[in-house]
N, C-alpha and C positions, 0 to 999 in steps of 0.2 A: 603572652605580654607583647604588646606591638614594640616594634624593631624600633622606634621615638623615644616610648618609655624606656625601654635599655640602656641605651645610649645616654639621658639623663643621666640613669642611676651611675655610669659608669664619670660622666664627668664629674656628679656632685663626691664622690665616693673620693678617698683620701689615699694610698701607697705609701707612706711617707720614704719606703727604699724605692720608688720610682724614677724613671727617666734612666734613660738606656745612652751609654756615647762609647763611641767606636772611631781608630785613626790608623791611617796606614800610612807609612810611610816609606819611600826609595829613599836611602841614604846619598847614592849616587847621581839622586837629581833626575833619573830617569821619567819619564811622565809613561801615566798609566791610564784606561778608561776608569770613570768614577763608578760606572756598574760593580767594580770591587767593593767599596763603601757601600755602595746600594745595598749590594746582596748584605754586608755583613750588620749593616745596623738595622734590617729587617727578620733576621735572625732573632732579634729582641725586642719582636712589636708587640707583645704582652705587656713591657713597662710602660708602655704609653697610653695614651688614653683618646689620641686624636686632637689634641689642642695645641699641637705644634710638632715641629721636626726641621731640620733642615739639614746644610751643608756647606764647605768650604773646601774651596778646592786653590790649589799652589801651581803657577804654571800654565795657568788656564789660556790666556790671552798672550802668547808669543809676539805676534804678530802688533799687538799693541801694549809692549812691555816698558816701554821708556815713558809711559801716561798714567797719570793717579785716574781710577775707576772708581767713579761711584755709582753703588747700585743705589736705586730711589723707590719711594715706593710713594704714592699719590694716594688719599682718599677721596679728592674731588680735582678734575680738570684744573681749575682758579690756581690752585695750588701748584700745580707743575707753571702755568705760566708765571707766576711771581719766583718762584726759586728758580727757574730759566735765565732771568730779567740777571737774579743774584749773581748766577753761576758765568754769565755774561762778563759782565760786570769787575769779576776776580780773574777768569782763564780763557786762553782760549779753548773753544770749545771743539776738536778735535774731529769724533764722531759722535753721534748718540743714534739712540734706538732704541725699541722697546724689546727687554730681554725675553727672548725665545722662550715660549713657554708651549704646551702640549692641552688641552682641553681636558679635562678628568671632571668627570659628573659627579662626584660626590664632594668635593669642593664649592661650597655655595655661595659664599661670598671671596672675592678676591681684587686687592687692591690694582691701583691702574701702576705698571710695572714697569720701569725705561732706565739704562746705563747711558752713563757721561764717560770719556775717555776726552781727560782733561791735560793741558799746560798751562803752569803757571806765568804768569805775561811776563813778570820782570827774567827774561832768560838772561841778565847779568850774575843771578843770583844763585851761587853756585854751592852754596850753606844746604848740605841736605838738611842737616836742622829746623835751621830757619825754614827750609819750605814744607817739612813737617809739621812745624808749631802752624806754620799756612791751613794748612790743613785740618789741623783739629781745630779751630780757631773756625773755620768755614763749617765745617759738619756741626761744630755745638752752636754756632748760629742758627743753620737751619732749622737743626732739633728743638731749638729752643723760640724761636721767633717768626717760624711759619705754619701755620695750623696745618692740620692734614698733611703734613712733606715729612719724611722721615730718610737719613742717609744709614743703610742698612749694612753698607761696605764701601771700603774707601782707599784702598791699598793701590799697590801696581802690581799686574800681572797674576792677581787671585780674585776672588769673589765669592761672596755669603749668598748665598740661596734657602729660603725659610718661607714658611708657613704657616697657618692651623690647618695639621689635618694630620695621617700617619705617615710616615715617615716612605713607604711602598707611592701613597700619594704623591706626596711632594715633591720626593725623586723622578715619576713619572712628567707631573705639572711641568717642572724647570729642564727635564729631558736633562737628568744627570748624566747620562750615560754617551751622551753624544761631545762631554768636555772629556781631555786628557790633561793630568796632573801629577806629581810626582808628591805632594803631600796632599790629603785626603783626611777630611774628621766631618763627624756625620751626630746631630742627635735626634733620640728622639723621647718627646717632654710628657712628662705627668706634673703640671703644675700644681701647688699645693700651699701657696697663699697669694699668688699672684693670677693675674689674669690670662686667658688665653687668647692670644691676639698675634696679629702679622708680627710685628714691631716687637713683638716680646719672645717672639721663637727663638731660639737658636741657632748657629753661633751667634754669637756676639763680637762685633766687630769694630775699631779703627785704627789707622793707618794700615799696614801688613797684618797686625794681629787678630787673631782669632780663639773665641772661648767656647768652650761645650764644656757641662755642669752637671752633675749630678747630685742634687744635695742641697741645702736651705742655709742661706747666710744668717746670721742672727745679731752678727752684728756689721749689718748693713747698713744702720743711721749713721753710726760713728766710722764707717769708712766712706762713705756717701760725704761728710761733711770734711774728715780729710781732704777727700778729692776736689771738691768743692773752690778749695782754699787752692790747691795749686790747679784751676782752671777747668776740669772736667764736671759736667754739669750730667747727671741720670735722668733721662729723658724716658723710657723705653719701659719702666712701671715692670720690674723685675729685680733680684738683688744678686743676677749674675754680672750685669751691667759693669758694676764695681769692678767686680775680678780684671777685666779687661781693662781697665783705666791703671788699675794698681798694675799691670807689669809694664805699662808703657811707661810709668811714671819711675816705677823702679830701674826698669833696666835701660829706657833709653837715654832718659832723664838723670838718675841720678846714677847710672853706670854701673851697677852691682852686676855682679855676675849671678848663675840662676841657682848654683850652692845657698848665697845669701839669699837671693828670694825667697827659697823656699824654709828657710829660717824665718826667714819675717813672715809671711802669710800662716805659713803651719809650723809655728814657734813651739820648740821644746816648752813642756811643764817646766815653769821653776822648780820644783822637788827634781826636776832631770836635768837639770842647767847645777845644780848645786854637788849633783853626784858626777860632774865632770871633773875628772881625774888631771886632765891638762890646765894649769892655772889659766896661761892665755884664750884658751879657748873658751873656758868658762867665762873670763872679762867680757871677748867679744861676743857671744850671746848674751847676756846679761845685756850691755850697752845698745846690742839689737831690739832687744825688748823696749827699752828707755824710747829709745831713739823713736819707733816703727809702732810705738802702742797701739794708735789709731791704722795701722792697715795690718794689724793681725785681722786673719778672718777667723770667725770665731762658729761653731756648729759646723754640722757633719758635710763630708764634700768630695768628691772625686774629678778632676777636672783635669781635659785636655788640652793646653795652650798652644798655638800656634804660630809661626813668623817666618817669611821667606827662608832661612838657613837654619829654622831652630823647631823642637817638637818638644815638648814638656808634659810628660802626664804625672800629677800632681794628687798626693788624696790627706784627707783632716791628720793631725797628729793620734787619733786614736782607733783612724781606718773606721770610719764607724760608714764606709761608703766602699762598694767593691772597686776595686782598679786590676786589672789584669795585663801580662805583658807580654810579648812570643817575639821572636828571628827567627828567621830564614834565609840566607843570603843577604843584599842588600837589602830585603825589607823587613821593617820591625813592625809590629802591631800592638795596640793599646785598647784596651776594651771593657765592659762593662762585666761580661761575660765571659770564659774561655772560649761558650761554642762559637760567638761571634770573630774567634781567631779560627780558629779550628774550620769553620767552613769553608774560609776563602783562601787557606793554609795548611793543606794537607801536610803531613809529617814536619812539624816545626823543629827546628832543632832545639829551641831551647822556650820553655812556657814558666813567667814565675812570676808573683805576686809582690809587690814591691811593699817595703812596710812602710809603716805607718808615718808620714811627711817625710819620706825619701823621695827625691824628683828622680823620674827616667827623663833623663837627655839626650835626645838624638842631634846631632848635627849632619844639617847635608855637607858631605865632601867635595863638591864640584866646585 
């Protein structure tokens, strides 16, 4: 069978436990090569299928740490100059360039690829808030009001790097190995009712945050239209998109701590809210439910969230998605797979399986 036909059959073909995600993390803040991620989310290029992969890395751009980065990705010329004009317009415009990328022949199509290292003009305004809400307000503009322009990462001091292709590819393309990071999360995608496209890979990104996914939302209309309502707009034609709206909404927004998030996303069964033995506690789940209806996520999921000080790996209430977990001094790992710890982590002290919507928490200490 020609090496064409395969390759169909491999994409048109279904996994539904597909899509591989992998996170390392220094607690201590330490920055590390990203060849660590490389290696360990290629460990598990059986879940993928070539339709995406990518990466995020924490710590990347020291050097220009005090600047919101957004990475862009262009499908035609026209389009970078009119979101140029935009980006003009709202900041100053600090540096840019076209992000380093590496040549790899089996990548066939690939969008035109350029970072902004931006300030905001009003420097009286000294509300990180407010120049957050700046920010997402700017990126779902362009998402939404420029053809062809997509803002793919938008944080300070990190950056999203994705693609369609395998994960060994992508890593090579964007020359992961050449950033140093002190958090690290890597996937790589078997799409399975969405499209496989640049803009739809992996992580998923705004402001600081970052999402890698394993697993199918199912109730992505009724959190898409949540979102909707307090200002985030899914542009990117995938239903991990969401995920990443809902913790900025939650936790920067409306200040929960990630205990309660993960109440609310991966909310106890009522028949298990009802056998809570503590009266109050049962109240305040209960009134989480009331409250959070619309950003329960609902169907099977493992997901590793990400933000300058904070690492969250997160999986459904009935674990119906693997998540794995290991230490080692200051680094912790998070993974699809054990061997994807285990390779880049010889003698772990400690490897455990977290249950079913329990979050692992890491915070950097620095």
């Amino acid at each position: 069978m020609e090496y064409e036909q395969i390759k169909a059959q491999e994409r048109n073909s279904r996994v539904l436990s597909g899509c591989g995600i992998s996170g390392v993390v220094n607690k201590k803040g330490n920055v590390f090569s990203g060849e660590k991620i490389l290696t360990s989310i290629c460990t598990m290029k059986e879940r993928g299928n070539g339709l995406g992969a990518g990466y995020a890395g924490y710590g990347i751009y020291p050097e220009m740490k005090d600047y919101w980065c957004f990475h862009m990705m262009y499908d035609e010329v026209d389009a970078k100059v009119l979101v140029e004009e935009f980006l003009e317009a709202r900041f100053i415009i600090v540096h840019k360039e076209n992000i380093p990328t590496k040549k790899v022949n089996t990548l066939k199509y690939v969008p035109f690829l350029y970072r902004y290292f931006l300030e905001i003009k009003e420097k009286d305004n000294k509300d990180l808030f407010l120049q957050e809400e700046y920010i997402i307000e700017t990126v779902m503009k362009i998402n939404t009001s420029f053809k062809g322009a997509y803002v793919f990462s938008s944080g300070k001091n990190m950056g999203i790097f994705k693609g369609v292709g395998h994960p060994d590819e992508i890593g090579e393309f964007f020359r992961i190995y050449d950033y140093k990071g002190y958090i690290w999360t890597a996937h790589n995608r078997f799409p399975t009712n969405t499209v496989g496209w640049w803009g739809g890979a992996h992580p998923f990104g705004i402001l600081d945050w970052s999402v890698v996914h394993n697993g199918e939302i199912s109730s992505y209309g009724i959190n898409r239209r949540y979102l909707e309502n307090a200002g985030y707009y899914c542009t990117l034609f995938t239903d991990t998109e969401v995920i990443t709206y809902l913790f900025d909404l939650l936790n920067r927004k409306h200040q929960l701590d990630f205990d309660v998030i993960g109440n609310i996303l991966s909310a106890p069964f009522w028949e298990k809210i009802e056998m809570e033995k503590v009266e109050e506690k049962k109240e305040f789940l209960k009134t989480l439910r009331i409250i959070y209806a619309s950003a329960l996520i609902n169907g099977p999921f493992a997901i590793i969230v990400a933000k300058s000080d904070t690492v969250i790996g997160l999986n459904d209430r009935l674990k119906l998605r693997p998540l794995v977990a290991g230490k080692k001094g200051d680094f912790v790992y998070l993974a699809s797979e054990e061997s994807a710890i285990r390779y880049i982590c010889q003698q772990p002290e400690n490897i455990w399986m977290p249950e079913a919507g329990e979050p692992v928490l890491i915070r950097i200490e620095n």
